[in-house]
N, C-alpha and C positions, 0 to 999 in steps of 0.2 A: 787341179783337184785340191778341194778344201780338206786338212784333217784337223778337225774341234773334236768340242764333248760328246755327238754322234760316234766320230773316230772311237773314241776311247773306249766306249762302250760294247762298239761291237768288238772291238780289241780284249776285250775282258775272255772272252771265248778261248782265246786260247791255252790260259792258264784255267779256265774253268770250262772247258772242250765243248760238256756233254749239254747240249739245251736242248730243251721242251721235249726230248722222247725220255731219261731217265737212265743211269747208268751206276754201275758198280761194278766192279773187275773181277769177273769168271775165271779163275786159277786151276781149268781144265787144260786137255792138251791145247797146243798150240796149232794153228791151220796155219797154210800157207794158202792165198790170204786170209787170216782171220777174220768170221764174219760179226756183223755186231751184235747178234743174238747170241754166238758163242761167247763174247768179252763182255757185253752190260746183260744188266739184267733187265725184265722190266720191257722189254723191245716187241710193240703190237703189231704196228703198220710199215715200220724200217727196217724190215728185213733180209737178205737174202744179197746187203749189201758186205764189201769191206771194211774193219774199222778207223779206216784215211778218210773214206767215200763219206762213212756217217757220221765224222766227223766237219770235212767239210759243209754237207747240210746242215749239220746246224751252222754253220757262217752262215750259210743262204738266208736259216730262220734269221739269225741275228742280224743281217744287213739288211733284212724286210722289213721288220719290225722296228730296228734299233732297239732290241735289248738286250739285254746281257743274260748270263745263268742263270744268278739269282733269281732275275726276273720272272722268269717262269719254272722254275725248281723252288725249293725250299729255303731257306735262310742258312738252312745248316748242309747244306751239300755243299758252302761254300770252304768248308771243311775236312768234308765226306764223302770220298767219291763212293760208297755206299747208298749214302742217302739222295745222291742222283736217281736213283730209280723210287722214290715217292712219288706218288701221284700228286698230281694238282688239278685245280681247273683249268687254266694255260692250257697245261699239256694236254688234255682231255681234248680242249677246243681244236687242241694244231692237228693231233690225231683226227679227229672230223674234219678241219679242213682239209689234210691232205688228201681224204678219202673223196670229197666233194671234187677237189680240182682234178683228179685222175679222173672220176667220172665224168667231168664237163669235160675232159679233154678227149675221152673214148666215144662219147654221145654225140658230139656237135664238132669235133675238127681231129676225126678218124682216124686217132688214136695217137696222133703227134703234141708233141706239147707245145700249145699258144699260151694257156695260163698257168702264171706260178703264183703265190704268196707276192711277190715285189706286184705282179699286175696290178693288184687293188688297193695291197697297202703302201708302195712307196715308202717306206722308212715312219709308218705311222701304226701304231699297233689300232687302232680301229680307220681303218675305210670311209673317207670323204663319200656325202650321198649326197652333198648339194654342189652346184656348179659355184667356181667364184667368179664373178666378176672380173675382180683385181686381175685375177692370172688371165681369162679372157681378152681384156683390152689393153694389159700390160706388155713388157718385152718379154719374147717368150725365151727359156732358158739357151743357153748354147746347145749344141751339137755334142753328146762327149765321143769323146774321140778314140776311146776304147773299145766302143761298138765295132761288132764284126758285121766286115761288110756294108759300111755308110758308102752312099750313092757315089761315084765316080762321077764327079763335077766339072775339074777343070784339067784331066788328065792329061787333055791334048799338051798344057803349055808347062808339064813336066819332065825331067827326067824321067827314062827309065828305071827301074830295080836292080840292074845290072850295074848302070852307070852309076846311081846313088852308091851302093855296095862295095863298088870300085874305089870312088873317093874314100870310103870309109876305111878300107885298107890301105890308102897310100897316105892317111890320116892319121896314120895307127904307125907309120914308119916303113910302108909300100908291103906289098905283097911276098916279096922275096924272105925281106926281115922277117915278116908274120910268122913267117911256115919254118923260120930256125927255132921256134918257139915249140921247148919240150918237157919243160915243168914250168910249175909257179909253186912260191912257197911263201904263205903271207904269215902276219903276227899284226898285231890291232886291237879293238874293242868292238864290241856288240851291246845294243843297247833294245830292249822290246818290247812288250808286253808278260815275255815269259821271264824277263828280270825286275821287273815292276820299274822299268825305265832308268835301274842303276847298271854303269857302264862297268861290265866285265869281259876278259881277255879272250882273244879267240885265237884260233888257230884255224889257216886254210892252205890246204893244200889242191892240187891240179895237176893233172895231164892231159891229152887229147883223149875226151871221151870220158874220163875218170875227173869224178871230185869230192871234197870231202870239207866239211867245218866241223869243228870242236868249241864250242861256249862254255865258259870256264862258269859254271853258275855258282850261287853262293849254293845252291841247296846240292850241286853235281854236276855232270858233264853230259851238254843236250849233245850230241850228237847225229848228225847228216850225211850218210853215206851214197855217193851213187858210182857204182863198180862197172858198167857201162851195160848192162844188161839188165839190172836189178837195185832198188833203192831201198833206203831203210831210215824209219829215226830212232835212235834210242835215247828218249829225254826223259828226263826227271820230272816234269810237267804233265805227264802224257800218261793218262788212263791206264794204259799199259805199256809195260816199258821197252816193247820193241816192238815197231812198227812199219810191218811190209807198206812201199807204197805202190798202189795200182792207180791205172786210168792215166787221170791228168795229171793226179801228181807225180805218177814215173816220169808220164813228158814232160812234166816242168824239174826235173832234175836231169833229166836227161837236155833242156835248152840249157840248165844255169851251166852244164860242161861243156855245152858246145859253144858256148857264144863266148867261154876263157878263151877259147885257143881259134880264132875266127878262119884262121888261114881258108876251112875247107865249108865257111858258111853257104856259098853259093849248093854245093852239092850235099851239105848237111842239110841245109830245108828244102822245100820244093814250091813248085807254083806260085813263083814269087810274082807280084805286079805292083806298081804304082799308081797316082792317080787319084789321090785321096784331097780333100779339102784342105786350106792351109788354116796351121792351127799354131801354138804358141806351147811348149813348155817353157814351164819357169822365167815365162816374158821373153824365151827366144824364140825365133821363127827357127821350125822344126822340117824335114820330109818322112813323109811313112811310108813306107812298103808293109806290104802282108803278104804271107806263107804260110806251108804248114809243115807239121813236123812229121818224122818220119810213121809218125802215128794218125796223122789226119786231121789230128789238133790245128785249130786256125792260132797263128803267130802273127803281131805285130812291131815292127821294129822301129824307132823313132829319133833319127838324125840331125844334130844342128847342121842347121843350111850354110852358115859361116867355116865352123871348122871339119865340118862332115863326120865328127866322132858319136857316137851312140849316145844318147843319153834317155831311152827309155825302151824297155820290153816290154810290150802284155800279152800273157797267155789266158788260155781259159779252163778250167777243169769244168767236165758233162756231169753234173751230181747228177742223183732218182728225179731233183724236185727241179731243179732252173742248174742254167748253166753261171758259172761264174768268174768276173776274172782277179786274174794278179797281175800285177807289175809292180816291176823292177828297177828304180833309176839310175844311171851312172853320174857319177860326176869327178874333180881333182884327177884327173888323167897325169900320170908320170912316167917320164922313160925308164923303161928296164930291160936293161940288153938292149938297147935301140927300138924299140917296141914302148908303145902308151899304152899305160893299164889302168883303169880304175880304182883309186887307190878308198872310194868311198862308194855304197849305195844304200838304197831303203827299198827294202822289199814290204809291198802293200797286197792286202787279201782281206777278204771277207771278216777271217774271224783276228786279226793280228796285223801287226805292223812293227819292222826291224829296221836297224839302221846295222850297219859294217863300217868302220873305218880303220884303215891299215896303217900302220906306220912302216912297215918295210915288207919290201915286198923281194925274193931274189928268185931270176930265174934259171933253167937250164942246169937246177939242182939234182942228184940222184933224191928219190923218194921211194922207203919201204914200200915192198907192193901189199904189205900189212894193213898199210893207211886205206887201202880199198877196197876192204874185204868186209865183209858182213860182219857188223859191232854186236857186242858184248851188250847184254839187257842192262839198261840202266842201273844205279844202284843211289840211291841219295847217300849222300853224305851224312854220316853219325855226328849228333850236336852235340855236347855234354848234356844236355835235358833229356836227350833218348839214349844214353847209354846206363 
């Protein structure tokens, strides 16, 4: 997968969240989860969801369309999470569309979703109405390999999921080693879209089932909690500064802590199988299995064939409007405690894109159970210019 000026752009969402519905921060009570009529303002047709959920949609818009905030907000919302909720004609438009594709999807394919926003536009804000040629007679693109559920082709002359899985623990320093593993305690940098791609310090911690990062930002301390039950962000970036997560993104916090400490991945996902087309990351020949997670969610896992270690997850969060995914790469594996850990990866999603890299990483540390608890609402850091 290519990241260019596409990338960056829909990447822009996450420091500026709110696209094409309109938002401003409701400083009413708080819900558990908060919906996004309660936190923006301005909210016609996105209702009735959470505000992870409606935030995510807008990635969806943004990786439909390729645009950014601006693009369909105001010039000065790029300032004002108030002036998110101005109208525009964007917004006006995407409000009719989304009204249109829910009715084409009630009236003609009985009430399940076949069409989203990516159907027609493909990353183009207006809709191809003539056929091209070129792409007709040309080579037609690959296969990506994120899709859930691409046809089982040559399943017969692969491993099983079992046995993939297997190497990948005795990969990792065998299965025995795996399961002495009872903390991780890293220190590193982060580098993303919500630090404008300057590299600041992180802190990550782990246990089985628990995990937690800290981003030292220049503006504050974005914060990631997941307590094994329940997940949270509380950033400085972020419309509001503490945010329950529901749906996909609890299960996608709930994989980033299961796949730290793998020992018990066979019984941690389910319905695993193999089987999939042969495909290449980063120009190496990879194997995948798919699963799902204890929530139903389809998982994809993505193994070098040479040294059997992980070097890619995708998951997928079910927005209102299309489903979408993420992934997560690994790479620079080190022993710790006898055990190989990923001392680097890049987490990619609709509206943003991160990199992690650690410089030390120790395990089998005690860790406050403080570190796992529901965080503290953000708070920016006082500049001298705002004191």
């Amino acid at each position: 997968m290519k990241f260019g000026s596409r990338g960056a752009i829909r990447g822009a969402v996450t420091t500026l969240a709110v696209c094409l519905i309109g938002a401003g921060w409701a400083r009413g009570q708080e819900q558990k989860p908060q919906l996004a009529e309660d936190a923006f303002k301005n909210i016609q047709v996105l209702r009735g969801i959470s505000v992870d959920q409606f935030l995510g949609t807008m990635g969806f818009f943004a990786a439909s369309l390729s645009l950014n905030c601006t693009d369909c907000h105001t010039a000065e919302s790029g300032g004002s999470w108030a002036r998110y909720a101005d109208d525009t004609a964007l917004k006006n438009t995407a409000r009719r569309m989304v009204v249109m594709v829910n009715a084409i999807n009630k009236a003609d394919f009985g009430g399940e979703r076949k069409i989203t926003c990516y159907t027609c536009h493909r990353g183009s804000q207006r809709p191809e109405v003539t056929p091209s040629l070129a792409e007709q007679y040309g080579t037609p693109p690959p296969e990506d390999p994120d899709r859930v559920e691409i046809l089982n082709l040559n399943g017969a002359n692969q491993p099983s999921a079992e046995q993939i899985l297997d190497k990948y623990l005795q990969a990792l320093g065998g299965a025995a080693q795996v399961a002495k593993l009872t903390s991780l305690v890293g220190k590193g940098t982060y580098t993303g879209f919500d630090t404008d791609f300057a590299k600041v310090p992180i802190d990550y911690y782990a246990k089985p089932g628990l995990r937690t990062t800290v981003v030292h930002t220049l503006a504050g301390d974005n914060t990631t909690v997941y307590d094994g039950q329940q997940a949270w962000v509380a950033a400085v970036d972020k419309p509001v500064p503490l945010m329950p997560l529901t749906g996909g993104d609890l299960e996608g916090a709930r994989v980033d802590a299961g796949l730290a400490f793998p020992a018990q991945i066979k019984q941690e996902f389910k319905n695993w199988r193999s089987g999939f087309p042969a495909i290449t990351v980063n120009d190496k020949p990879v194997q995948v299995i798919e699963g799902t997670t204890p929530g139903g969610s389809a998982i994809k896992l993505y193994f070098d064939k040479e040294t059997g270690l992980l070097v890619r997850q995708v998951r997928y969060n079910n927005t209102i409007i299309g489903l979408t995914p993420s992934h997560v790469e690994y790479s620079d594996y080190r022993a710790v405690n006898g055990v190989k850990v990923p001392f680097h990866w890049t987490a990619t999603w609709v509206d943003g894109q991160s990199t992690t890299d650690l410089s030390s990483v120790q395990a089998n540390v005690p860790i406050d159970a403080a570190r796992f608890t529901k965080p503290a609402p953000a708070v920016p850091k006082q500049t001298s210019a705002s004191r």
